[in-house]
N, C-alpha and C positions, 0 to 999 in steps of 0.2 A: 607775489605768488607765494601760497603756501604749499609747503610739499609735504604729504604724509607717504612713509614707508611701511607697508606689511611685508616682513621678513618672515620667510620660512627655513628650518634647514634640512629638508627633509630632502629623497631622491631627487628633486627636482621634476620639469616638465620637458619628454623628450620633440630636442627640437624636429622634428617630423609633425609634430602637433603645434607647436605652438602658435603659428600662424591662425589657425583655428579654434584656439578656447574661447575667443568672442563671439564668432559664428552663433546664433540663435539655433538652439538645439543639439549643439556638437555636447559630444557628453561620452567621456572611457567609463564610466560607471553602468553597472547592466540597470540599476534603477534609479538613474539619475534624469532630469527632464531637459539637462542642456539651456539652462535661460538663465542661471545666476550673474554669471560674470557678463553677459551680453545685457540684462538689464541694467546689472552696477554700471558698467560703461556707460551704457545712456542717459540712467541716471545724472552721472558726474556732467555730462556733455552737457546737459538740459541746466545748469547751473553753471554753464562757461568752463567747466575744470576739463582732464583727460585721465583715463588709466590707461597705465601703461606696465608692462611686465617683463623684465629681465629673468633668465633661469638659465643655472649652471647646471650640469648635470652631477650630481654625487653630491654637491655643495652649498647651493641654496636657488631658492626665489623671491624675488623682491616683487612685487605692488605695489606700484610709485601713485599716489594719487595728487592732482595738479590742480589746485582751484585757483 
């Protein structure tokens, strides 16, 4: 298994959301289309791998990807 990390340090994603960033079409942007991270997830799937995403709030978020 290979594991790649995207590290952010930015506000973080608050957890009231984040069950729902993979939802097809969830999107806190007024013009956003909601289908990035629910495609990449697929993506990864459709190649055997997973995303997956931890978030601290103030401190960071990671994007673990799993192939």
């Amino acid at each position: 298994t290979t594991t790649i990390n995207i590290i952010d340090n930015g506000p973080g994603i608050p957890t009231e959301i984040l069950d729902e960033i993979f939802v097809p079409f969830f999107t806190t942007r007024e013009n956003g289309s909601g289908i990035g991270l629910s495609l990449s997830r697929q993506i990864i799937r459709l190649h055997g791998g997973n995303l997956k995403v931890i978030s601290h709030q103030g401190i960071e978020t990671i994007f673990s990807i799993e192939i």
